[in-house]
C-alpha positions as CSV (number, residue, x, y, z in Angstrom):
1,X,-12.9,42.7,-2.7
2,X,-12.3,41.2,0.7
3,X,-10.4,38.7,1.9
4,X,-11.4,35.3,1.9
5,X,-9.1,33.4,4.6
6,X,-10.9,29.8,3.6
7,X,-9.9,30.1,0.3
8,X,-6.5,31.4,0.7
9,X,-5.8,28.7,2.7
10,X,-7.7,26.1,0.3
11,X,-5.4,27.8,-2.8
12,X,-1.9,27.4,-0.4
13,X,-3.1,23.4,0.4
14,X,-3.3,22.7,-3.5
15,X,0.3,24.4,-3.4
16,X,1.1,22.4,-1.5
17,X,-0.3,19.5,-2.8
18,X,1.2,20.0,-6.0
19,X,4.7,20.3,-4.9
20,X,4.1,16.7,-3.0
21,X,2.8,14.7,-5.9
22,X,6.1,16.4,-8.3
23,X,8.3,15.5,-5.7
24,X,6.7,11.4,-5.2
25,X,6.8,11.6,-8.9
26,X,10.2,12.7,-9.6
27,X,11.7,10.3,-6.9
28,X,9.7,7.0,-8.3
29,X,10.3,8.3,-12.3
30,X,13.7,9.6,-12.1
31,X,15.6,7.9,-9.1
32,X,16.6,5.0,-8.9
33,X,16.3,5.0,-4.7
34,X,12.4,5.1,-6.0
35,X,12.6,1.9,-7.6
36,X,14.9,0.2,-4.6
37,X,11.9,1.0,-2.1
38,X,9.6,0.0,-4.2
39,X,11.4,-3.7,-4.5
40,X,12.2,-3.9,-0.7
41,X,8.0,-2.9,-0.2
42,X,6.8,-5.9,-2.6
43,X,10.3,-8.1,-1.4
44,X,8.2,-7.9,1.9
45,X,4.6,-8.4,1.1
46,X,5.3,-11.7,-1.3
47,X,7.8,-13.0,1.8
48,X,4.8,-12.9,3.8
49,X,2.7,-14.5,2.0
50,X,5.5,-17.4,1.5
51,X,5.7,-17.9,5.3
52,X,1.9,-19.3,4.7
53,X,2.7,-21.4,2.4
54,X,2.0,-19.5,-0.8
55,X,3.3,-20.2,-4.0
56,X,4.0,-17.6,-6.8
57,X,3.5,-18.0,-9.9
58,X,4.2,-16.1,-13.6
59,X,2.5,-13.8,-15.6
60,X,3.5,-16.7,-18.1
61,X,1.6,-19.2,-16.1
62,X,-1.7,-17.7,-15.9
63,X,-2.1,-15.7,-19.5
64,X,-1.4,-17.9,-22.5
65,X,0.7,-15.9,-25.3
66,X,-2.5,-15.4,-27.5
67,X,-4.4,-14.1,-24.3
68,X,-1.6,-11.5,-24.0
69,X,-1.7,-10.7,-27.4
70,X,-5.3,-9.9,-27.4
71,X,-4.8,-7.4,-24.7
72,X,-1.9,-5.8,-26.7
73,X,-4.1,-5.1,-29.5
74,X,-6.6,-2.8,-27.2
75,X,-5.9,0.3,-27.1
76,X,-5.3,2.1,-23.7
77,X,-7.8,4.8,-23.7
78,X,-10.7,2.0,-24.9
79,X,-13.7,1.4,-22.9
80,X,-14.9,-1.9,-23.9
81,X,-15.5,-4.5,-21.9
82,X,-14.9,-8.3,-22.1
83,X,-18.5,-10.4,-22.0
84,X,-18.3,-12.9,-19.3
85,X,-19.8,-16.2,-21.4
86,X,-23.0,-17.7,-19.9
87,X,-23.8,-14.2,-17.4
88,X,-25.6,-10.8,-17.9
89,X,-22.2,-8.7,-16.7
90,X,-19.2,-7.5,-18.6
91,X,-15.6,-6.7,-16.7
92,X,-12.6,-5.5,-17.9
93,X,-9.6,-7.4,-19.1
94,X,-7.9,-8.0,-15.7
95,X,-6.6,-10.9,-13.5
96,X,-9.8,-12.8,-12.5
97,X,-10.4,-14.5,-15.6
98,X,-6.8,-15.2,-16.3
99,X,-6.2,-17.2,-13.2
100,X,-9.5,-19.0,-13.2
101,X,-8.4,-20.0,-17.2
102,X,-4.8,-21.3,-16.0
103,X,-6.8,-23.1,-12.5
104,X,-9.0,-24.5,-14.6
105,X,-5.5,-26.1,-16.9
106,X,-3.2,-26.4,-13.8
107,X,-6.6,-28.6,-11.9
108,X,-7.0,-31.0,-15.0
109,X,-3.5,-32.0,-15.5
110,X,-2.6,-32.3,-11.6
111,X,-3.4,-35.4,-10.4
112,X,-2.6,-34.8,-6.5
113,X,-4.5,-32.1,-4.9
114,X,-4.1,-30.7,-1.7
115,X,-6.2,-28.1,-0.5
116,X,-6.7,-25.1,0.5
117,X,-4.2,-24.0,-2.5
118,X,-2.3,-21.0,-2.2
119,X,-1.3,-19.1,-4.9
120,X,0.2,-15.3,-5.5
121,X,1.2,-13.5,-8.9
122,X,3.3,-10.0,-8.4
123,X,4.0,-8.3,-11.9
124,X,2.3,-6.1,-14.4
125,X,-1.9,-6.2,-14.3
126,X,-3.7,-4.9,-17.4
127,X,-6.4,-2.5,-16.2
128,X,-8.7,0.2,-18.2
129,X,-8.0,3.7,-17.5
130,X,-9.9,5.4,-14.5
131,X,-11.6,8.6,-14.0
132,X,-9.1,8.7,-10.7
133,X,-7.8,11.5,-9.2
134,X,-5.0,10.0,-7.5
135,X,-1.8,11.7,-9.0
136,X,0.3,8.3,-9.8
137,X,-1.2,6.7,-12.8
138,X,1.2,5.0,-13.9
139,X,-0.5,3.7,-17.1
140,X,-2.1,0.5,-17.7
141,X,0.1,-2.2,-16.7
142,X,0.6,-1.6,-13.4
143,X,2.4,-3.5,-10.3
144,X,-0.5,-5.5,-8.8
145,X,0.4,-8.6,-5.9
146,X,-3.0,-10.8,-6.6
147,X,-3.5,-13.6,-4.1
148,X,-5.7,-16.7,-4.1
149,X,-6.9,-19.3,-1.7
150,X,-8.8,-22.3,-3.7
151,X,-10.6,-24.6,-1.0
152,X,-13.5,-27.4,-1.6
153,X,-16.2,-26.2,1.4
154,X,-18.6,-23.5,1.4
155,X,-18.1,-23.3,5.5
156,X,-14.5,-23.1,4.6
157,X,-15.4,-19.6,3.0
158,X,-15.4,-16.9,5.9
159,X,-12.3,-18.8,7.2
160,X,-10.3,-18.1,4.5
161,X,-12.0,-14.7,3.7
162,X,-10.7,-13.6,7.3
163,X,-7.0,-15.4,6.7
164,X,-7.1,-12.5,3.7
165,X,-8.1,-9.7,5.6
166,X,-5.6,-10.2,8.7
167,X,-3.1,-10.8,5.7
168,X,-4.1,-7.2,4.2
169,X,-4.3,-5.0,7.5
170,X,-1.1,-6.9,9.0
171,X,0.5,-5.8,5.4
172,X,-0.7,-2.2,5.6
173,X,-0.9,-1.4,9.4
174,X,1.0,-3.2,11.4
175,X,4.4,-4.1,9.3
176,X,4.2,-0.4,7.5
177,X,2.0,1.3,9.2
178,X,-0.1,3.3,6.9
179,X,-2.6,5.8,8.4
180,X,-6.0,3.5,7.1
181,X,-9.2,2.2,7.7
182,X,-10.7,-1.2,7.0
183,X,-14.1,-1.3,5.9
184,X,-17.0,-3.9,4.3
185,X,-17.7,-2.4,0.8
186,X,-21.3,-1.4,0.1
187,X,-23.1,-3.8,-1.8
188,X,-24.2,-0.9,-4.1
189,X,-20.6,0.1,-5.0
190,X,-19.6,-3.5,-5.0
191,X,-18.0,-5.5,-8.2
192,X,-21.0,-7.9,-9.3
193,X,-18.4,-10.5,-9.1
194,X,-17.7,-10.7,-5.8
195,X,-20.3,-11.6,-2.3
196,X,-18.2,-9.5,0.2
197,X,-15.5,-7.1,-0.1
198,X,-13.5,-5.5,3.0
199,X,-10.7,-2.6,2.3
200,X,-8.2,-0.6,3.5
201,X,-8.4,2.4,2.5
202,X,-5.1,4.7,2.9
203,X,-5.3,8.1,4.6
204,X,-3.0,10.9,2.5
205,X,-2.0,14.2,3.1
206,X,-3.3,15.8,0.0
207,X,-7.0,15.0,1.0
208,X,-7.8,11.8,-0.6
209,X,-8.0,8.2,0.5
210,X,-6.8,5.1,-2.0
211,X,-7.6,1.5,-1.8
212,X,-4.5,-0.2,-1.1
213,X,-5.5,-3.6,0.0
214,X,-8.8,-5.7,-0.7
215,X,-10.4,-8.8,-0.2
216,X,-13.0,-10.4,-2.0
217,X,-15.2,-13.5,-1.2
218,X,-15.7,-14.9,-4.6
219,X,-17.1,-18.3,-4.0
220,X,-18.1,-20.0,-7.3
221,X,-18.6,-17.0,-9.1
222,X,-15.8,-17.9,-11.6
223,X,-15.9,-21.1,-11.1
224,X,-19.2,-22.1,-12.1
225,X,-18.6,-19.9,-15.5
226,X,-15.2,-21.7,-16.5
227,X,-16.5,-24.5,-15.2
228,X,-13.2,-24.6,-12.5
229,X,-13.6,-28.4,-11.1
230,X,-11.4,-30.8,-9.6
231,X,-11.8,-34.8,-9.4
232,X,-13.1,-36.0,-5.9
233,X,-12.3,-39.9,-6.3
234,X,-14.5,-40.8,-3.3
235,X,-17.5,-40.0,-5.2
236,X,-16.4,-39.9,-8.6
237,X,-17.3,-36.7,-9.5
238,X,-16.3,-33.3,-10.6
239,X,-16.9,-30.5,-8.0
240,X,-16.7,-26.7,-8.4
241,X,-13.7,-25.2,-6.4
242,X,-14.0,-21.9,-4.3
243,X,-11.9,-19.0,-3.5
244,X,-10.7,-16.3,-1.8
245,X,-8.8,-13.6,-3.6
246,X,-6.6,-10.6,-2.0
247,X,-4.2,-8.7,-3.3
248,X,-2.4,-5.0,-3.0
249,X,-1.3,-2.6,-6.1
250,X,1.2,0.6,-6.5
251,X,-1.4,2.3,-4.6
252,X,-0.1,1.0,-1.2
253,X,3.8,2.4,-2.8
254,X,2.4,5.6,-3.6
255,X,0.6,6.3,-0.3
256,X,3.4,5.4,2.0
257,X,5.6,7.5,0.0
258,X,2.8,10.6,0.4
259,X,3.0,9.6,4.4
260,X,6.7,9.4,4.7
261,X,7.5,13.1,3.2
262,X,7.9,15.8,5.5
263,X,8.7,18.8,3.1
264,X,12.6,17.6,3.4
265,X,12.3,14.4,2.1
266,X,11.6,10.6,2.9
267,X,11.6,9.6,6.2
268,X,11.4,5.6,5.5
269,X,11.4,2.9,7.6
270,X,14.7,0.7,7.8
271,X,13.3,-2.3,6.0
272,X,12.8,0.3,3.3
273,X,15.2,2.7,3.5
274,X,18.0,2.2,0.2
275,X,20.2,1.8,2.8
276,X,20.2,2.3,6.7
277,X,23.8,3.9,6.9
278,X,25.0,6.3,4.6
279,X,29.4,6.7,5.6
280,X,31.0,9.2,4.1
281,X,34.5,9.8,4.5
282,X,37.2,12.0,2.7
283,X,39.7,9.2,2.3
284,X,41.1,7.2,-0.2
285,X,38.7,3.8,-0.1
286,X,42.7,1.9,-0.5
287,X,43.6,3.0,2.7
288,X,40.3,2.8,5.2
289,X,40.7,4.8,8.6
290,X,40.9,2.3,11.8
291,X,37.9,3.8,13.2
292,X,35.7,3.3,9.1
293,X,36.9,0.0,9.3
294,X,35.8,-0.6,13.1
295,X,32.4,1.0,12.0
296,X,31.8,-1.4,9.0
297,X,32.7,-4.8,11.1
298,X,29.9,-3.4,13.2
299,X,27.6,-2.8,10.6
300,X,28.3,-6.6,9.4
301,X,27.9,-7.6,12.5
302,X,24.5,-6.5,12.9
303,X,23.4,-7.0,9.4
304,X,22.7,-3.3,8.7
305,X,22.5,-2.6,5.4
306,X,25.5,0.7,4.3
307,X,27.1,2.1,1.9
308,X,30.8,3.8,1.3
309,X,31.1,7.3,-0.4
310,X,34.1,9.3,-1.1
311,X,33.7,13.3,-0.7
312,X,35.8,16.5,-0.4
313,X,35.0,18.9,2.1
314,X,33.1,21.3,-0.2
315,X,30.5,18.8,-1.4
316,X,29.8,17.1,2.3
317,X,26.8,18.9,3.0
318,X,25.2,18.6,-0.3
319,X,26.0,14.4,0.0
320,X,24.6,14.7,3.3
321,X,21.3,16.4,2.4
322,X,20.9,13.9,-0.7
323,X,20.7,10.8,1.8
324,X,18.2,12.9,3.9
325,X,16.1,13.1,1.1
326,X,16.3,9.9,-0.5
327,X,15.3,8.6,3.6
328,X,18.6,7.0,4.7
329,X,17.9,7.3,8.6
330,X,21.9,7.5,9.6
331,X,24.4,9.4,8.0
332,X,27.8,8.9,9.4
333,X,31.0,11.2,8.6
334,X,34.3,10.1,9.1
335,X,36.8,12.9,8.2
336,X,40.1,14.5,8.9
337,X,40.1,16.8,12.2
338,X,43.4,18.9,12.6
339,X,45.9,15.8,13.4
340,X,43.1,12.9,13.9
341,X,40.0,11.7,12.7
342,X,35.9,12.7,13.5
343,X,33.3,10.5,13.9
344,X,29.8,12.2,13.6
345,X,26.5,10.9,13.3
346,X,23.6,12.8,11.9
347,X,19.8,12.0,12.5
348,X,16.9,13.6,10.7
349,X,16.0,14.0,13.9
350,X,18.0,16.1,15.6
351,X,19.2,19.1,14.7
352,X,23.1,18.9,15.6
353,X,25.3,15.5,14.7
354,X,26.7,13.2,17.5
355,X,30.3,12.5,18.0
356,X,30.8,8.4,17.7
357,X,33.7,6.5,17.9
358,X,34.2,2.6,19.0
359,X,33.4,3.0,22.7
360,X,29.6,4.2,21.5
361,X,28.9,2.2,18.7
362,X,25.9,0.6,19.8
363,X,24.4,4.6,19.2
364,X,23.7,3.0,15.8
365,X,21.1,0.5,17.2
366,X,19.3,3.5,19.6
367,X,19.1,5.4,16.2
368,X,17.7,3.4,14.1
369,X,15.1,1.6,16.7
370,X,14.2,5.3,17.4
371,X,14.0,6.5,14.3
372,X,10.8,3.6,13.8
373,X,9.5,4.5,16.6
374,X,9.1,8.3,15.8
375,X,7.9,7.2,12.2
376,X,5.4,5.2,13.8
377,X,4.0,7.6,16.1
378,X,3.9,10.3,13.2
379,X,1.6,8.0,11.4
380,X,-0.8,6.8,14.1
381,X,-1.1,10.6,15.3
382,X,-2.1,11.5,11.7
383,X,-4.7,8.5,11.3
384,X,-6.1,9.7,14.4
385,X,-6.0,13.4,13.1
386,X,-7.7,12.6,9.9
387,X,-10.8,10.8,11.1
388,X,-13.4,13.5,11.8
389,X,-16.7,12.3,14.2
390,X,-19.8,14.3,12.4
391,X,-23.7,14.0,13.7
392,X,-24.3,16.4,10.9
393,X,-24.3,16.8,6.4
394,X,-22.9,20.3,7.6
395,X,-20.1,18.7,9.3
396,X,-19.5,16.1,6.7
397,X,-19.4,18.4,4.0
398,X,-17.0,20.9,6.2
399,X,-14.8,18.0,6.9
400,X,-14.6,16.4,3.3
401,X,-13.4,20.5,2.2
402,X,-10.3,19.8,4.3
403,X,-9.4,16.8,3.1
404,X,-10.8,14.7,6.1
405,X,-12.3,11.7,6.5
406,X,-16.0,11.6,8.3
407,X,-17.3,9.1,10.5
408,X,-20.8,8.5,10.5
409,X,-23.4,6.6,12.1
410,X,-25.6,5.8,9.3
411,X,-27.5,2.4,8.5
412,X,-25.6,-0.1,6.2
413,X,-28.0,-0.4,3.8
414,X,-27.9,0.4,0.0
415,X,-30.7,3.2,0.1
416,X,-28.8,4.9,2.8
417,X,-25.8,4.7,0.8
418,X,-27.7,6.2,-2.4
419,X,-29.8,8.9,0.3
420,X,-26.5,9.9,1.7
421,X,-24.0,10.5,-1.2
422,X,-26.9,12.6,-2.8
423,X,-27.1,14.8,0.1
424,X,-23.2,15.7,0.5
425,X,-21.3,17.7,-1.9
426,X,-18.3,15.7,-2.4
427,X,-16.8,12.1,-1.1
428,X,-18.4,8.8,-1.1
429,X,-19.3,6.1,0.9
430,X,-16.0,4.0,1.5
431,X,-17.8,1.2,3.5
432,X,-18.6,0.1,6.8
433,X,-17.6,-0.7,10.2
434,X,-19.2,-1.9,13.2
435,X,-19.7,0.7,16.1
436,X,-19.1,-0.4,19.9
437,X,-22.0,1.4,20.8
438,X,-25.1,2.4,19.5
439,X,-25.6,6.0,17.8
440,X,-28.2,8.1,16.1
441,X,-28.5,7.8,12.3
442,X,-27.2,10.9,10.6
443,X,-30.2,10.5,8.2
444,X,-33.4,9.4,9.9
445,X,-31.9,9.9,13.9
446,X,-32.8,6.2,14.7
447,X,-30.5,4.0,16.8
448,X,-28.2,2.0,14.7
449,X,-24.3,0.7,15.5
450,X,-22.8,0.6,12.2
451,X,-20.7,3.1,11.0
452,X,-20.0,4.7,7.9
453,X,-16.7,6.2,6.3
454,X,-17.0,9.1,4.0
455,X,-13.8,10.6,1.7
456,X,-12.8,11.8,-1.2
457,X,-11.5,8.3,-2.5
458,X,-9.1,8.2,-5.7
């Protein structure tokens, strides 16, 4: 038998692999740390949304008590459908209907209306069980931000639809930086429901890509079934509402968590990070050091977020590898040295601590700004690794064996879609994207400047 090097290295990967998803899974199941980053993730995304002027509301709020109920009584592993009245379509029991049920209540008892309306609901989403691949199924009630922008216009429609989309890709790319790509959803793939549907998909290192963020132009799809109207007292008469709905699930959790390990541990950003100090110090907390209680007024000062631990000597190592893991970017150690007191700082970065004492304080601030920096420069350089160019199926089938994504010129049509996906071995059509220059078609060699991503999506 001889020695097959592509396979080896295929067989070490999904090692690899596997020892990644254990470790995402035992931090989110088993740690608490897990659940603390989670919060400060979704803490950000809904403050976001409240700066524009969106208002939350409850689980309680949208889904009556019987409508809960009913979705108690199905069982998880069903595959029935709800029967949307007055259509030829079926969906499963999600959040659409809900919301359009308790718009339709909230718009016929409300007597002042002021549109657009903004609306958001973080908490538990029923959903059907998937054929996905994606290792963090959490079950069927999962954490799911839905967003919703009523308006009265049809022209008002792409302005709104494009309010979503920068909401989504400033979310995902440029507050945590996710390696993604944002693409229009083919109509073949797309929910009946909806006219247009752009998402970002993640990029993770254990070869697939996840949806973490869409946006869907609904218009009067659900409107005109539930018969959604408000009162226009100019005319007198009741007039279908539209909307715009967004939203962002654990997918975007897990994904950033998949990014942010490097084989150590977390390396999170500090508006996620547990905590962005870790001091740890051999003393009794009754009788601080000078030099502990100089670090924590500078630490107030600057509103970092710390936290005190008490350790003998034989255990400081061990404490400081637990905060590596769990992603705290500073440890600090403050411990008896002969006749005086150590200050040390340790980085993930670097491989040796720094002394620090209260003429270098502001060593803190370098640290932490630097280690953003190098956290957001690890994740563009892996977007840009992970996004393969390919004029061939060869190439595209090469790429999608390593876990890459393929770029493609290809027409953005549904037959190319349906040609194309039966011509490759694995991966699909995640959307497309407009080109800034023209290219040959990787089917028919024609001129076209849209172009198509290909993965192995979740």
């Amino acid at each position: 038998m001889t020695f097959d090097l592509q396979l080896f290295k295929k067989h070490l990967k999904e090692a690899e692999i596997v020892i990644l998803e254990n470790e995402i899974k035992g931090s989110v199941t088993y740690l608490t740390y897990g659940l603390e980053i989670k919060n400060k993730l979704y803490s950000l995304a809904t403050n976001l949304l409240k700066e524009e002027y969106f208002l939350e509301i409850n689980l309680s709020d949208i889904i009556l008590k019987s409508d809960v109920q009913k979705l108690d009584s199905i069982s998880p592993v069903s595959k029935k459908y709800f029967p949307i009245k007055g259509t030829n379509f079926m969906m499963a029991a999600g959040h659409e209907i809900p919301f359009y049920l308790f718009l339709k209540r909230y718009l016929k008892h409300c007597s002042v209306l002021v549109f657009p309306m903004r609306f958001f609901h973080f908490g538990s989403v029923f959903r059907f069980p998937k054929n996905t691949k994606f290792p963090f199924n959490l079950g069927e009630r999962r954490s799911f931000l839905e967003c919703y922008t009523i308006y009265k216009d049809e022209e008002d429609s792409e302005k709104y639809l494009n309010q979503a989309i920068r909401w989504n890709r400033n979310l995902i790319k440029n507050v945590l930086h996710i390696p993604s790509i944002e693409v229009e959803r083919p109509l073949v793939t797309n929910k009946p429901f909806s006219q247009k549907t752009i998402c970002v998909d993640s990029i993770t290192p254990i070869g697939l890509t996840a949806i973490t963020g869409m946006s869907y132009l609904h218009n009067d799809i659900f409107t005109r079934i539930f018969g959604v109207k408000y009162k226009n007292f100019l005319t007198n008469k009741n007039i279908l509402v539209r909307s715009v709905h967004f939203g962002i699930s654990d997918h975007l959790f897990f994904s950033y968590l998949l990014n942010s390990h490097d084989g150590r541990g977390f390396r999170l950003l500090n508006t996620l990070a547990p905590f962005q100090v870790s001091i740890i110090s051999d003393n009794d907390m009754d009788n601080l050091y000078e030099e502990t209680k100089l670090l924590i007024k500078y630490l107030k000062e600057k509103n970092y977020s710390y936290k005190m631990e008490l350790v003998g000597h034989k255990k400081l190592n061990s404490c400081i590898e637990k905060n590596v893991t769990k992603g705290i970017p500073l440890i600090i150690t403050i411990l008896r040295e002969g006749s005086g007191i150590a200050g040390s700082v340790f980085y993930r970065g670097d491989s040796v601590s720094q002394r620090i004492d209260s003429s270098n304080l502001k060593t803190i601030d370098l640290l932490l700004e630097k280690n953003d920096k190098e956290i957001i420069e690890n994740f563009r350089q892996r977007e840009l690794d992970s996004v393969v160019g390919c004029t061939s199926l060869t190439e595209v089938n090469d790429a999608l064996f390593l876990g890459k994504v393929c770029r493609v010129y290809l027409q953005n049509s549904d037959d190319s879609v349906v040609d194309f996906e039966s011509q490759i071995t694995s991966g699909e059509v995640l959307g497309f994207a407009p080109g800034e220059t023209e290219g040959r078609d990787i089917l028919t060699s024609k001129l076209v400047s849209t172009f198509a991503y290909i993965s192995r999506r979740s």
